[in-house]
C-alpha positions in Angstrom: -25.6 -14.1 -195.0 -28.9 -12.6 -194.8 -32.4 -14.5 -194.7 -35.5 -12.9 -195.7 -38.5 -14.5 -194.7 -41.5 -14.2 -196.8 -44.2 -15.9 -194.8 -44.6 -16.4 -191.2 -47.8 -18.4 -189.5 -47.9 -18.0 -186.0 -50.2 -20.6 -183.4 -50.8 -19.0 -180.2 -51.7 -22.2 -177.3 -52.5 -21.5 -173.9 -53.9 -23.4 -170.7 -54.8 -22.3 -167.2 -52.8 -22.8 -164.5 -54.9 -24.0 -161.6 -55.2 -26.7 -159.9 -58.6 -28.9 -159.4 -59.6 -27.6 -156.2 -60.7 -31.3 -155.8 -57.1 -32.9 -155.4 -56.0 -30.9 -152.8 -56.5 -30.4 -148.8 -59.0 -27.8 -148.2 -56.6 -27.2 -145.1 -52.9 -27.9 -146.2 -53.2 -27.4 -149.8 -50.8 -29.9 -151.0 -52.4 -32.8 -152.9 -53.9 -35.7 -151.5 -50.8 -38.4 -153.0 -48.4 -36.2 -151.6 -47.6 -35.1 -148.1 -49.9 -33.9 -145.5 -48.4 -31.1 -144.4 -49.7 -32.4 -140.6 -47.8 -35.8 -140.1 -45.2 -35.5 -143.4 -46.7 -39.0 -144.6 -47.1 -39.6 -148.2 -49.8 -41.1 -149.9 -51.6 -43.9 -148.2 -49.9 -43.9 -145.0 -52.5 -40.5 -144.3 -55.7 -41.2 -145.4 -58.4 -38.7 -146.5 -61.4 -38.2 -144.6 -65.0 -37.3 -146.4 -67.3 -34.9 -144.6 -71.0 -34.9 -145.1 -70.8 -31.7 -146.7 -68.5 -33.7 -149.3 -65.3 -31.9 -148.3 -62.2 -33.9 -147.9 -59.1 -33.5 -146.1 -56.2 -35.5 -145.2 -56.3 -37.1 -141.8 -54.2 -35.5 -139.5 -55.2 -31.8 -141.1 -58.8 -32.3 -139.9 -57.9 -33.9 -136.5 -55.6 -30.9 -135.9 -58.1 -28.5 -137.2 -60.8 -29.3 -134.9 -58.5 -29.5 -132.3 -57.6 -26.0 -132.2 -60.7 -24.4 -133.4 -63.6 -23.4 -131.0 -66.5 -25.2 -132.8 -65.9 -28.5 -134.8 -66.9 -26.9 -137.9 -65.5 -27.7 -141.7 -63.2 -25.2 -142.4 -64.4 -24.9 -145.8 -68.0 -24.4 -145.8 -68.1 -23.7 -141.9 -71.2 -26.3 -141.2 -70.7 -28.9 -138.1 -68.3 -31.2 -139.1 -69.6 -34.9 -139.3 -67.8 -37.8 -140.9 -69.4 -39.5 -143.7 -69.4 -43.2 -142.9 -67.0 -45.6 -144.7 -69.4 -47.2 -146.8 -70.8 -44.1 -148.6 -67.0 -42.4 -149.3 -65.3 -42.4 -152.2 -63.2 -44.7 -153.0 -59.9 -42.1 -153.0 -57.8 -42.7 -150.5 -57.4 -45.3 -147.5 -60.7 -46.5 -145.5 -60.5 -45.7 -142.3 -62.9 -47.4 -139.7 -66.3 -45.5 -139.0 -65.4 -46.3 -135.1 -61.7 -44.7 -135.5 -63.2 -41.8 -137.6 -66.2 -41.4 -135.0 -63.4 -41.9 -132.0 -61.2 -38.9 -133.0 -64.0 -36.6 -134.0 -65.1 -37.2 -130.5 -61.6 -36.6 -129.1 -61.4 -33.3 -130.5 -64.9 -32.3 -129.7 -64.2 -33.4 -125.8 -61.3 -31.4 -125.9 -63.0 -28.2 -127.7 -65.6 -28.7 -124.5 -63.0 -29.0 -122.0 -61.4 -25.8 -123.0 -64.4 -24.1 -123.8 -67.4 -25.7 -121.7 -70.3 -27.6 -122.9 -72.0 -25.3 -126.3 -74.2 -22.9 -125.8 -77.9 -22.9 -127.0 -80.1 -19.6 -128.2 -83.7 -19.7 -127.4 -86.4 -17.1 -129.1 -88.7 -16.6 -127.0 -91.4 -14.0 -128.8 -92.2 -11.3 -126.8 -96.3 -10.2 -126.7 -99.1 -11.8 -125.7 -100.4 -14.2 -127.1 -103.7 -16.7 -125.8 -104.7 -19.6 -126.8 -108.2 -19.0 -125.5 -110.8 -19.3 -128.2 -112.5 -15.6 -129.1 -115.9 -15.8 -127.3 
């Protein structure tokens, strides 16, 4: 048996597939109610951490991050890395304590020190001469 089909109406549907670069780790990559890729915790038990430059990351991805790197920098848009206080984060995730947050950042900055020495400052000083005598 044979079928002839006399009209056909196709509907094409599409979507991207990417994820919102704002539900995952900037570090790990998995998303922030899954596991963090540092401690294997799901969820709640690793909370996120907000960065004054508005990243976030999960916790333990941060703390080991700054551990190992030379400067405690974000790893995303490479400016010191500070910890927004618990009252201005968002509301995703667990609070964690300003003086826990504060305590570990410091941790890891010691121990960038110890490995590397206290950081290093760059003066300019402009060659010429210059006088601050008024011009008679």
């Amino acid at each position: 048996m044979k079928v002839r089909i006399k009209n056909y109406r196709a509907v094409g549907y599409w979507v991207w597939d990417t994820r919102d670069p704002d539900d995952v780790c900037g570090i790990c990559q998995n998303n922030f109610d899954g596991c963090c890729a540092a401690c294997s915790e799901p969820g709640d038990a690793c909370p996120l951490l907000f960065g004054e430059c508005t990243h976030e990351f999960h916790m333990h991805c941060i703390f080991k991050w700054l551990e190992g790197s030379n400067n405690p920098i974000c790893p995303l848009c490479k400016r010191p890395w500070v910890v927004q206080s618990t009252q201005s984060q968002p509301g995703n995730g667990v609070p964690v304590p300003v003086n826990t947050m504060m305590a570990a950042t410091a941790a890891a900055v010691a121990a960038i020190e110890s490995r590397n020495g206290p950081p290093r400052t760059t003066v300019s000083i402009p060659t010429g001469s210059t006088s601050n005598r008024p011009a008679s």
